[in-house]
C-alpha positions as a Markdown table, in Angstrom:
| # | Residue | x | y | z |
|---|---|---|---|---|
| 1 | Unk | 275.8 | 219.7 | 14.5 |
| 2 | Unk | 274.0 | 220.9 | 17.2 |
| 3 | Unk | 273.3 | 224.0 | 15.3 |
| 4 | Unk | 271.9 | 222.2 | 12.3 |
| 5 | Unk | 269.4 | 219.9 | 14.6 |
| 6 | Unk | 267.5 | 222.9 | 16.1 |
| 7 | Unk | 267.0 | 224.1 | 12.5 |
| 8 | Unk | 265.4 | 220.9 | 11.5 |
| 9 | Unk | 263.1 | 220.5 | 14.2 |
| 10 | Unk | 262.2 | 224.5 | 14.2 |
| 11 | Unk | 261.5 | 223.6 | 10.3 |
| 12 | Unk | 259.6 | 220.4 | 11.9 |
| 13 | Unk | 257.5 | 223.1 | 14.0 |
| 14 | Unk | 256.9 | 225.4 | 11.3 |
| 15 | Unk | 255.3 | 223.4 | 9.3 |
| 16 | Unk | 253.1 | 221.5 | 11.5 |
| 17 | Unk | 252.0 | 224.9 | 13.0 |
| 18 | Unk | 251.0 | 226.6 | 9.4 |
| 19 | Unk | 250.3 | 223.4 | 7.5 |
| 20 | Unk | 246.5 | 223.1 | 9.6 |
| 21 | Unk | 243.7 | 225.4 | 10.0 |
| 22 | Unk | 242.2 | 223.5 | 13.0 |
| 23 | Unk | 243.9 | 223.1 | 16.3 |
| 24 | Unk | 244.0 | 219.8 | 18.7 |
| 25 | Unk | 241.7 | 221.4 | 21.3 |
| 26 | Unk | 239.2 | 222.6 | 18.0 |
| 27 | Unk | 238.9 | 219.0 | 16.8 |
| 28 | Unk | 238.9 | 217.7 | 20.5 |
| 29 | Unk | 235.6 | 219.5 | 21.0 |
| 30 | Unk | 234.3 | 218.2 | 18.0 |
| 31 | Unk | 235.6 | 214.7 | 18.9 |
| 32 | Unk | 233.4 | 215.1 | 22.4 |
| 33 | Unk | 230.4 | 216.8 | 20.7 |
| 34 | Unk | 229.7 | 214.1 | 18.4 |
| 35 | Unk | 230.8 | 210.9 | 20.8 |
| 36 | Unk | 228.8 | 212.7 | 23.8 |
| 37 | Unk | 225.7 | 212.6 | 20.7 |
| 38 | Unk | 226.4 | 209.3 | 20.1 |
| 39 | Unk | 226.0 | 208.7 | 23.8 |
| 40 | Unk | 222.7 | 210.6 | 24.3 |
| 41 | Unk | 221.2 | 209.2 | 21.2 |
| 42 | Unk | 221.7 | 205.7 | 22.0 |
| 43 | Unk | 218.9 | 203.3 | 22.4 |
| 44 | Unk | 218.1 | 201.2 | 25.6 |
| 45 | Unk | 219.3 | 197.7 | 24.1 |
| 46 | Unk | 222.7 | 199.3 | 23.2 |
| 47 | Unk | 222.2 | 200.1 | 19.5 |
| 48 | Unk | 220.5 | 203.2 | 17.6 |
| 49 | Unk | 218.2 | 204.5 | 14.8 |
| 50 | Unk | 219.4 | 204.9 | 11.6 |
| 51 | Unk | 218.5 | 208.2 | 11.3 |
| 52 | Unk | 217.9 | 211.0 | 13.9 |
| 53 | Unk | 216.1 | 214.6 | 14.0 |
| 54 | Unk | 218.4 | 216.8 | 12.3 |
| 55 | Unk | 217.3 | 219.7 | 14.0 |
| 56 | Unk | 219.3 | 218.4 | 17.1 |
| 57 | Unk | 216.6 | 217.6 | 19.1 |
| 58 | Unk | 217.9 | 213.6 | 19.6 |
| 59 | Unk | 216.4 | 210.7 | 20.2 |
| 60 | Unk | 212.7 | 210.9 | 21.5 |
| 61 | Unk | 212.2 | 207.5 | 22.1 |
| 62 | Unk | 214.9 | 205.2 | 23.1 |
| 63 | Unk | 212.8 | 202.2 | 23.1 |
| 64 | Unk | 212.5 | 202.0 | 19.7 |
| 65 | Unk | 214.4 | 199.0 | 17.8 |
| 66 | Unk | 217.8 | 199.6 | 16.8 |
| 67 | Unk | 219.3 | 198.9 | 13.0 |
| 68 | Unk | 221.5 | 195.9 | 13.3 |
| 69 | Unk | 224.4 | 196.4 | 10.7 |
| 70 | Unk | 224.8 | 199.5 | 11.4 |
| 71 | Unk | 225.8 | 199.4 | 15.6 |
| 72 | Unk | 229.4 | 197.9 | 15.1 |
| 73 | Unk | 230.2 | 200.7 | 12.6 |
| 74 | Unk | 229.1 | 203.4 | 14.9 |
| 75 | Unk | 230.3 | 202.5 | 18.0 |
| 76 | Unk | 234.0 | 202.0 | 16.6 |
| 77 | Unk | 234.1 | 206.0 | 17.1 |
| 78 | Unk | 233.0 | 205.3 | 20.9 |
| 79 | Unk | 236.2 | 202.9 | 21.4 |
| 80 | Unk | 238.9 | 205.2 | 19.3 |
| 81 | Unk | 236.8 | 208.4 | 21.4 |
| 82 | Unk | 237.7 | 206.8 | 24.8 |
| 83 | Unk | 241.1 | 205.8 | 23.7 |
| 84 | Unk | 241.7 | 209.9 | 23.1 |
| 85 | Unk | 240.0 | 211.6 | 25.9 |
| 86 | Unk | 239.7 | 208.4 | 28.6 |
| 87 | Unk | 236.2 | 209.2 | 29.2 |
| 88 | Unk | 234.9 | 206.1 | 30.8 |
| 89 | Unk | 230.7 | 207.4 | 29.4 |
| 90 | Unk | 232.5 | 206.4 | 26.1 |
| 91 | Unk | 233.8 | 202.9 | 27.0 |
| 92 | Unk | 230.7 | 201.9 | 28.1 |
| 93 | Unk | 228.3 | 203.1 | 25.5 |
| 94 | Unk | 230.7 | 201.3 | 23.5 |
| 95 | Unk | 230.1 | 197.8 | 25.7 |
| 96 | Unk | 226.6 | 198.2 | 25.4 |
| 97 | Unk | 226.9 | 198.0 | 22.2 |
| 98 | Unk | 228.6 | 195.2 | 22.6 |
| 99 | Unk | 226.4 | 193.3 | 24.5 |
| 100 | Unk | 223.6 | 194.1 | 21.7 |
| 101 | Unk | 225.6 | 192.8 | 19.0 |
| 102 | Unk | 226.4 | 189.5 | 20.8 |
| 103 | Unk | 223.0 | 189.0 | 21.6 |
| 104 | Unk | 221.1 | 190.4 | 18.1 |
| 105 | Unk | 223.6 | 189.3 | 15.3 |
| 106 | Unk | 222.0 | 187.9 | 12.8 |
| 107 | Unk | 223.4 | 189.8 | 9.9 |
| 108 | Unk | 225.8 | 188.8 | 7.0 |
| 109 | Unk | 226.8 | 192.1 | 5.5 |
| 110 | Unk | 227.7 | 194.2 | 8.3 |
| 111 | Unk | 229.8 | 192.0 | 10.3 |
| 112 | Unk | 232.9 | 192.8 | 9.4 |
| 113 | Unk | 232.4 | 196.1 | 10.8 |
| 114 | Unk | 230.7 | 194.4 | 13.6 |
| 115 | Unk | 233.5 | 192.3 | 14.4 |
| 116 | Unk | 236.6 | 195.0 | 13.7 |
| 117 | Unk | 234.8 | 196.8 | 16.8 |
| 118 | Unk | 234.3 | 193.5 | 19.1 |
| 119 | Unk | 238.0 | 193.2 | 17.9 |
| 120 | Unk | 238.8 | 196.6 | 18.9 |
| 121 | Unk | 236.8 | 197.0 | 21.8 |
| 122 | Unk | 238.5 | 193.9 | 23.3 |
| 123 | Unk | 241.9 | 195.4 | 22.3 |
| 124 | Unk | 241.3 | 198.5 | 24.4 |
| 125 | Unk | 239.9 | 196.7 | 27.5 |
| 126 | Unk | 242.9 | 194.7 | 27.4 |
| 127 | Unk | 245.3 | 197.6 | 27.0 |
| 128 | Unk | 243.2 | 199.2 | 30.0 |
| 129 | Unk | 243.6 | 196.9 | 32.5 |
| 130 | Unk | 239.5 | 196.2 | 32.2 |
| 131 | Unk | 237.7 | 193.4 | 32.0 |
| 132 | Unk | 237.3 | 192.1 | 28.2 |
| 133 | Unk | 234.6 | 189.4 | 28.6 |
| 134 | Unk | 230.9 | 189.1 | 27.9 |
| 135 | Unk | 228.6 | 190.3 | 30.7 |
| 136 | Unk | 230.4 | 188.2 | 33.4 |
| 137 | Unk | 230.9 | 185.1 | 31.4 |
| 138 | Unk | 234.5 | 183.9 | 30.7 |
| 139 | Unk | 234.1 | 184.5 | 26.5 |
| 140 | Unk | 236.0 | 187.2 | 25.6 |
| 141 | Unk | 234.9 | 189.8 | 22.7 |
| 142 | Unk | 237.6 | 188.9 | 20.8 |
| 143 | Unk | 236.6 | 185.3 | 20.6 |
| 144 | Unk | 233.2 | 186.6 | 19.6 |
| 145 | Unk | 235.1 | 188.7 | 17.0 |
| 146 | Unk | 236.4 | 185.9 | 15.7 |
| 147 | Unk | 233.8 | 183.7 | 15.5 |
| 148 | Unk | 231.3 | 185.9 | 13.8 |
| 149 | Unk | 234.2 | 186.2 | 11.5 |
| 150 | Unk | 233.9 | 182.4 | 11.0 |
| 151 | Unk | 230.1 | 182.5 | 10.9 |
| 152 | Unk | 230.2 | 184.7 | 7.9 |
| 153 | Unk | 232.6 | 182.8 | 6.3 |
| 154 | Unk | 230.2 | 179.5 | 6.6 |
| 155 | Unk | 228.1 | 181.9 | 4.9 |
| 156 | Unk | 230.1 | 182.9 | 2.0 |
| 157 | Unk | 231.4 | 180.1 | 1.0 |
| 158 | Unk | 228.6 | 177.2 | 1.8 |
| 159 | Unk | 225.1 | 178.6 | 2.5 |
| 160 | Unk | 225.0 | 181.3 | 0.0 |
| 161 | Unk | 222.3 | 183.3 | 1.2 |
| 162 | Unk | 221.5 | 186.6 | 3.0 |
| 163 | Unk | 217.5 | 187.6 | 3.3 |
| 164 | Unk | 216.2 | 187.7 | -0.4 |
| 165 | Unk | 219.6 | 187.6 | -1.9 |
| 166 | Unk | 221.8 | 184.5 | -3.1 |
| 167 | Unk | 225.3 | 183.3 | -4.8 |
| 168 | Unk | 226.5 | 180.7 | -6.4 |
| 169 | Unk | 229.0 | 179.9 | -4.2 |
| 170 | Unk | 232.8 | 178.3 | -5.0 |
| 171 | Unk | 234.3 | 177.4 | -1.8 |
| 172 | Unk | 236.6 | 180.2 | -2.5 |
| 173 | Unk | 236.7 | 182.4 | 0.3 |
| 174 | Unk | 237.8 | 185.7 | -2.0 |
| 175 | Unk | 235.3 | 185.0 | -5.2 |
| 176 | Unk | 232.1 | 184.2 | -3.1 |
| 177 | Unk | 232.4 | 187.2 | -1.1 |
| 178 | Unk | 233.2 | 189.3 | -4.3 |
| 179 | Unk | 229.6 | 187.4 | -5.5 |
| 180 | Unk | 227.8 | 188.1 | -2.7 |
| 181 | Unk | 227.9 | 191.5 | -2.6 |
| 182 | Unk | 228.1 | 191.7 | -6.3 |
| 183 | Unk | 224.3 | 190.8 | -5.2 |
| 184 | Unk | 223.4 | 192.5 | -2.2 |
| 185 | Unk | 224.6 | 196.0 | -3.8 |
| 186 | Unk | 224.0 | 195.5 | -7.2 |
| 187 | Unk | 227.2 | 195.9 | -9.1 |
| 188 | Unk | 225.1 | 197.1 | -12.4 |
| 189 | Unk | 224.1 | 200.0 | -10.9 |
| 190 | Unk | 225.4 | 203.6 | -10.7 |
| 191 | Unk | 224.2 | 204.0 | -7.4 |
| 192 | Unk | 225.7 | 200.7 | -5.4 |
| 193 | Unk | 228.5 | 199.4 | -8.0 |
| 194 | Unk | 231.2 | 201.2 | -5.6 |
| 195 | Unk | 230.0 | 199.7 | -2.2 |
| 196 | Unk | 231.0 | 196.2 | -3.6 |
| 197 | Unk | 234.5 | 197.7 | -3.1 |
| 198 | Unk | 234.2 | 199.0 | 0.0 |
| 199 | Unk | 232.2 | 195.8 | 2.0 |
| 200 | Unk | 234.3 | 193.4 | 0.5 |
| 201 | Unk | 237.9 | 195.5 | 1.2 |
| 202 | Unk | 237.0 | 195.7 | 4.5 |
| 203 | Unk | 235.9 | 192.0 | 4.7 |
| 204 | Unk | 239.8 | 191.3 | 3.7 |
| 205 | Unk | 241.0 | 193.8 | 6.5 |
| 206 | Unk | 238.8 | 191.9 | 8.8 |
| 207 | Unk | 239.6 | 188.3 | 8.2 |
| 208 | Unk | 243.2 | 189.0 | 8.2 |
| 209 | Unk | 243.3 | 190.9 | 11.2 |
| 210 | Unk | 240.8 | 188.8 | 13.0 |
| 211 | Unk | 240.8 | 185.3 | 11.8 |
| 212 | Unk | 243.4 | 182.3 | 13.4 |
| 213 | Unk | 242.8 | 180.5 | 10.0 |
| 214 | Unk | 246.1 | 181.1 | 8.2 |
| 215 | Unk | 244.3 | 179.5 | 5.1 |
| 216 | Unk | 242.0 | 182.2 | 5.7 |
| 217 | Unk | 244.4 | 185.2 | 6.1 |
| 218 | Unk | 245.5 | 184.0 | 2.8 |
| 219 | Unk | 242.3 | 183.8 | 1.2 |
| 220 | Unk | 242.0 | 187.7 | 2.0 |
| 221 | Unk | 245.1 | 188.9 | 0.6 |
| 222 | Unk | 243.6 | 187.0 | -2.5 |
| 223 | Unk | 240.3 | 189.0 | -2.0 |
| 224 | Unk | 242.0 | 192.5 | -1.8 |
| 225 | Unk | 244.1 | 192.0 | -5.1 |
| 226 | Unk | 241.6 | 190.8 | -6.6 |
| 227 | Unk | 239.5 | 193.7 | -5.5 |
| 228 | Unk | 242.3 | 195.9 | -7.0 |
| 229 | Unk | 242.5 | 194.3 | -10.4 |
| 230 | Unk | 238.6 | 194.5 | -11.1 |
| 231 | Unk | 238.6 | 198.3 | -10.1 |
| 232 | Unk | 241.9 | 200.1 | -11.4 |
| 233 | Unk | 243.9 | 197.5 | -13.0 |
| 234 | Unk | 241.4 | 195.6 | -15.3 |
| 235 | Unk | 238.5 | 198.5 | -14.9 |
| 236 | Unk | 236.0 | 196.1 | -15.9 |
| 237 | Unk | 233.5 | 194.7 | -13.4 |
| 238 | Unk | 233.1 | 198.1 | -11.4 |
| 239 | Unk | 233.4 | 200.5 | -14.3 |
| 240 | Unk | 235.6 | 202.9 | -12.4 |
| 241 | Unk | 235.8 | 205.5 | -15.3 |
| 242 | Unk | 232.3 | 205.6 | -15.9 |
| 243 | Unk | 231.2 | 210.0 | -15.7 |
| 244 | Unk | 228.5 | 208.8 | -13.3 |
| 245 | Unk | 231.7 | 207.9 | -11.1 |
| 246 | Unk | 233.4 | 211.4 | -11.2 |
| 247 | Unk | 230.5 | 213.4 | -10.9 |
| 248 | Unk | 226.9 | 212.4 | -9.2 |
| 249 | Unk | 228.6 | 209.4 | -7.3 |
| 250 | Unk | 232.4 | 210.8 | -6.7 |
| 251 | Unk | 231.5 | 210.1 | -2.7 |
| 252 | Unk | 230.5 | 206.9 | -3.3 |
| 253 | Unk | 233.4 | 205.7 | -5.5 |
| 254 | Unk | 235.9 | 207.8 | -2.9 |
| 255 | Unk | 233.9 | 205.3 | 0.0 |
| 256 | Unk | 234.6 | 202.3 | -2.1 |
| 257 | Unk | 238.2 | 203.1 | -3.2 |
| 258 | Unk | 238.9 | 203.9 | 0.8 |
| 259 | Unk | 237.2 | 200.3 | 1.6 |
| 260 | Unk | 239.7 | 198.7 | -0.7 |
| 261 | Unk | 242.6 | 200.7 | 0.4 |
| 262 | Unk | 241.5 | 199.4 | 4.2 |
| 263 | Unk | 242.0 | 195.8 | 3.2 |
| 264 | Unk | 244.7 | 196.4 | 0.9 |
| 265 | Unk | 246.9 | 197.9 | 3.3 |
| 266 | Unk | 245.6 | 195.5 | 6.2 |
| 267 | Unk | 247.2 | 192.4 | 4.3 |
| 268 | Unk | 250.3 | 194.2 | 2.8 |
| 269 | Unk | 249.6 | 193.9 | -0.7 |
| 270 | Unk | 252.3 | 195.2 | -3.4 |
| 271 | Unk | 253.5 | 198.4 | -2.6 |
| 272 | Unk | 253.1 | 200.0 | -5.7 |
| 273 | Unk | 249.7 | 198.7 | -6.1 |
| 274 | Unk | 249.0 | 200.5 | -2.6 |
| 275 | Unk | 250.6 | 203.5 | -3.9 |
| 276 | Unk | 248.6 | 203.7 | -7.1 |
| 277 | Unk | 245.3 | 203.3 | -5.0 |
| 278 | Unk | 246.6 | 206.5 | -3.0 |
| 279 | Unk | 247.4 | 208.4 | -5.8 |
| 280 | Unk | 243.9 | 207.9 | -7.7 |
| 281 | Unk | 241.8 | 208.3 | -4.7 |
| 282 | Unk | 243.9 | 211.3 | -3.3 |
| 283 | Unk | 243.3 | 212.6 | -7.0 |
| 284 | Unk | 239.5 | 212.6 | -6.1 |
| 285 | Unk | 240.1 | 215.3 | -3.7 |
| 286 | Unk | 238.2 | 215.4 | -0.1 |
| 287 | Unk | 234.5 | 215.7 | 0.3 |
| 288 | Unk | 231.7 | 217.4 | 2.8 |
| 289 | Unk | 230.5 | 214.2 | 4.0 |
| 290 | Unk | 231.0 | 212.6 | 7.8 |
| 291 | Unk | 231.2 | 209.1 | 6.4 |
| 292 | Unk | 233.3 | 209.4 | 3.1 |
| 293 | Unk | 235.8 | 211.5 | 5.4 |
| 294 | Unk | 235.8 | 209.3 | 8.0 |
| 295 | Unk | 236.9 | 206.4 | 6.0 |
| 296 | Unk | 239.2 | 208.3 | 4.1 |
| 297 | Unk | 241.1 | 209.1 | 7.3 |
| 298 | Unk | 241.1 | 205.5 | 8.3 |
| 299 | Unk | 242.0 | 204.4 | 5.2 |
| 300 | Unk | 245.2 | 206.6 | 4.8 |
| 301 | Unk | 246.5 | 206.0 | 8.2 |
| 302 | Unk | 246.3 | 202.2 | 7.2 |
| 303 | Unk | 248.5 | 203.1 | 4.7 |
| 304 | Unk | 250.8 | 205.1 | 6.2 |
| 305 | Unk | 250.1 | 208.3 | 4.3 |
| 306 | Unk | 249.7 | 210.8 | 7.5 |
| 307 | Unk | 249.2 | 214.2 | 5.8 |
| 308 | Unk | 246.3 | 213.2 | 4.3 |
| 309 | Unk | 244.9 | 211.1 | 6.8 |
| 310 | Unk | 245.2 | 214.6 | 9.0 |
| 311 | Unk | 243.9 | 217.0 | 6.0 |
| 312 | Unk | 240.9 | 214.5 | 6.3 |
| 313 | Unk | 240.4 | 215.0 | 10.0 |
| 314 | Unk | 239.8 | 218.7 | 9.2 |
| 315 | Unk | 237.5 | 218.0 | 6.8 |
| 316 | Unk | 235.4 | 216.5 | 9.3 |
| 317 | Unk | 236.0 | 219.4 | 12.0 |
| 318 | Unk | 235.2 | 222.1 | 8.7 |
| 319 | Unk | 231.8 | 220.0 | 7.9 |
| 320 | Unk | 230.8 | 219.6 | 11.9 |
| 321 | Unk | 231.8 | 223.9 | 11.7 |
| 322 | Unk | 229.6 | 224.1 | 9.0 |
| 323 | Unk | 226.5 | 221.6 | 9.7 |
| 324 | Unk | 226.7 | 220.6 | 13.1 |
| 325 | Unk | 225.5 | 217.6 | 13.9 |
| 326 | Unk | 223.5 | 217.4 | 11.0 |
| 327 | Unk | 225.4 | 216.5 | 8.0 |
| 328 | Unk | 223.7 | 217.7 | 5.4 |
| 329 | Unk | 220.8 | 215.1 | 4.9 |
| 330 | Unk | 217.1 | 215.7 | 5.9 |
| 331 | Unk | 218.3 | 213.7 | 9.1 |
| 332 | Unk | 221.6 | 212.6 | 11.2 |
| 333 | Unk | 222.8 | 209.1 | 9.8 |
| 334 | Unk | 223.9 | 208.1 | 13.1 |
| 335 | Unk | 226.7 | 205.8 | 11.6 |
| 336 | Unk | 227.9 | 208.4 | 9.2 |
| 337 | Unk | 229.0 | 210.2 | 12.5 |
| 338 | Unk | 230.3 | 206.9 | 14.0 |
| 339 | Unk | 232.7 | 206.6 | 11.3 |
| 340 | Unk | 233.8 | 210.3 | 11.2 |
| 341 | Unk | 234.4 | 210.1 | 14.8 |
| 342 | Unk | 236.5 | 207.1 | 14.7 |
| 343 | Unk | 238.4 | 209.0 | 11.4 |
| 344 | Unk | 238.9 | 211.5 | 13.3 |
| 345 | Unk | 240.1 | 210.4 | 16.6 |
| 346 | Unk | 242.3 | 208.6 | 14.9 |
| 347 | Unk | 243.8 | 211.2 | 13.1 |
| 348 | Unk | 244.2 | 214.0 | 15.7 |
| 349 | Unk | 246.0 | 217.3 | 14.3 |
| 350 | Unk | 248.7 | 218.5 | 16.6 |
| 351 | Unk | 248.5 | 221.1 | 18.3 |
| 352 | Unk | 250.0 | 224.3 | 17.0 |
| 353 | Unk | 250.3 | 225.7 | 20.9 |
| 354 | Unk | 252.2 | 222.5 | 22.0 |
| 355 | Unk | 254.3 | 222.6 | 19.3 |
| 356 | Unk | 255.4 | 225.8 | 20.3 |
| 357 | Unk | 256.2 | 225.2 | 23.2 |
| 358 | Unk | 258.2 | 222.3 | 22.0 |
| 359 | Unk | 259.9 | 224.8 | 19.9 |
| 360 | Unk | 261.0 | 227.5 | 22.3 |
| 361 | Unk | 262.3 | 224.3 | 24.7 |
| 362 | Unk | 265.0 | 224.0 | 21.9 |
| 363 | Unk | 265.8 | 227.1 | 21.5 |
| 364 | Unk | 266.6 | 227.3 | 25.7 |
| 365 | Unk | 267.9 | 223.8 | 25.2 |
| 366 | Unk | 270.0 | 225.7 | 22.3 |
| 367 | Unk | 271.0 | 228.5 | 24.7 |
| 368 | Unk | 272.2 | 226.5 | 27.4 |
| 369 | Unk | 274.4 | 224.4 | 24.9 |
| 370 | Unk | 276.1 | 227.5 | 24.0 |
| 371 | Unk | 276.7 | 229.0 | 27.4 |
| 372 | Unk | 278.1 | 225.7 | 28.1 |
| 373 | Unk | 280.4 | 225.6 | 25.7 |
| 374 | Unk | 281.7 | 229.3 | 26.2 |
């Protein structure tokens, strides 16, 4: 028995050691590199440019006004950063953005992301011991979490407006969302048709995981099946199998399939439905992009499928190897590397070293069992 154990876990060892290019201390450094950049680049009121010099040079002036939908997504990476290495220059880059979004929300279509880091941030306070409310008041982020979720709902369902856009709205929680950003990303195009997918599937993961409204919760299980149906089951309103799709925007649809697959697995929809979404995006293969990485890495650890949430976070450490901080665009998209940083944090590969180690303790574990029992 005893004998048949060590050969499982030496198996276990064997395959995590040859199964990765990277090791933990190769993506750690790129994990630090791109949250200490995050750090550096960030403006004075807590949020940042969308775009920075992509010849590394950083931010030159961090007085000028930040892009509002965009802070949540980046600093998420900050929070799931700290929570790997502890550093504290992390934690509170990520409270200053905090404090920005509290005081600047005005937005419609980025706060779900806005309030999944409010959510998390508050989360990791908690779990530290740290204070978790709003610049010395008594409000906690996670009650501004949840009600910028509620706020947004209002939205949805009643007001049915965002800047120059509008919906006819329903009431219905999962079909005015689908509608508004059936509208705000134009699901006729080739260019935007897959980002209705991925806004609205993370709308679902948000609600449920944020809202007290059971009603609600409910209403965004509806919203990610129904998600599913109109891209793979029915393959009607998004076009899915359009060439467009698998060829000039394959990192787009990959984004949107990994949105839907976020909500999806957030609510627990049918398994084989979950399963089905794997399959086809897996299918797609991995791509040289920070942000369709990152959220491919989230999205898979949602749904339980490790391996490739892992062969994502080398991805990320083989594009950082090969561009840097600049990810291939004229510029940095700062949230791109938000995203990929919280993908990749989350995702850690272990390392082959420690495993080794870990190894060779069973085999001396192994040794003194048999002297033992001579």
């Amino acid at each position: 028995m005893k004998k048949g154990l060590l050969v499982f876990f030496t198996l276990i060892f064997l395959s995590f050691s040859s199964a990765y290019a990277t090791t933990y201390s190769e993506e750690l450094a790129v994990v630090n590199a791109i949250a200490q950049y995050l750090v550096d680049n960030q403006n004075n009121d807590g949020g940042w440019d969308w775009t920075q010099a992509a010849d590394g040079s950083g931010d030159t002036n961090s007085d000028t006004g930040s892009t509002q939908n965009t802070a949540g997504a980046t600093a998420r990476g900050l929070v799931s950063a700290y929570n790997l290495t502890g550093n504290v220059d992390y934690l509170n880059s990520a409270i200053a953005t905090a404090n920005y979004i509290i005081e600047n929300q005005t937005t419609v279509a980025g706060a779900h992301k806005d309030s999944l880091f409010l959510y998390e941030l508050d989360q990791t306070l908690t779990n530290s011991g740290l204070d978790n409310t709003y610049n010395g008041t008594t409000k906690t982020y996670g009650k501004y979490a949840q009600d910028a979720v509620s706020d947004a709902i209002t939205a949805f369902t009643t007001t049915g407006k965002y800047k120059t856009y509008s919906w006819t709205t329903s009431g219905k929680l999962s079909t005015d969302i689908i509608a508004a950003f059936n509208e705000m990303r134009g699901t006729d195009t080739d260019t935007y048709a897959a980002l209705t997918l991925w806004e609205a599937g993370e709308w679902a993961q948000a609600i449920y995981t944020i809202s007290t409204d059971t009603n609600y919760k409910t209403e965004a299980i509806e919203l990610a099946n129904t998600l599913f149906d109109l891209a793979i089951g029915d393959d009607g309103l998004f076009n899915t199998t359009d060439d467009d799709y698998l060829g000039a925007y394959a990192d787009m649809y990959a984004l949107g399939l990994s949105g839907l697959l976020e909500g999806m697995a957030t609510v627990g929809s049918d398994l084989s439905d979950i399963e089905a979404l794997v399959e086809y995006l897996s299918s797609l293969g991995t791509y040289g992009d920070y942000q369709v990485a990152g959220y491919y890495a989230l999205a898979m650890e949602l749904a339980g499928e490790i391996a490739l949430a892992e062969a994502a976070g080398v991805d990320i450490y083989d594009i950082y190897e090969s561009y840097g901080l600049n990810n291939g665009y004229s510029a940095i998209y700062v949230e791109c590397l938000g995203e990929a940083l919280h993908g990749l944090s989350s995702n850690m590969v272990p390392e082959p070293a420690t495993m080794a180690l870990f190894g060779l303790g069973l085999l001396g574990i192994a040794g003194i069992s048999r002297r033992k029992n001579s």
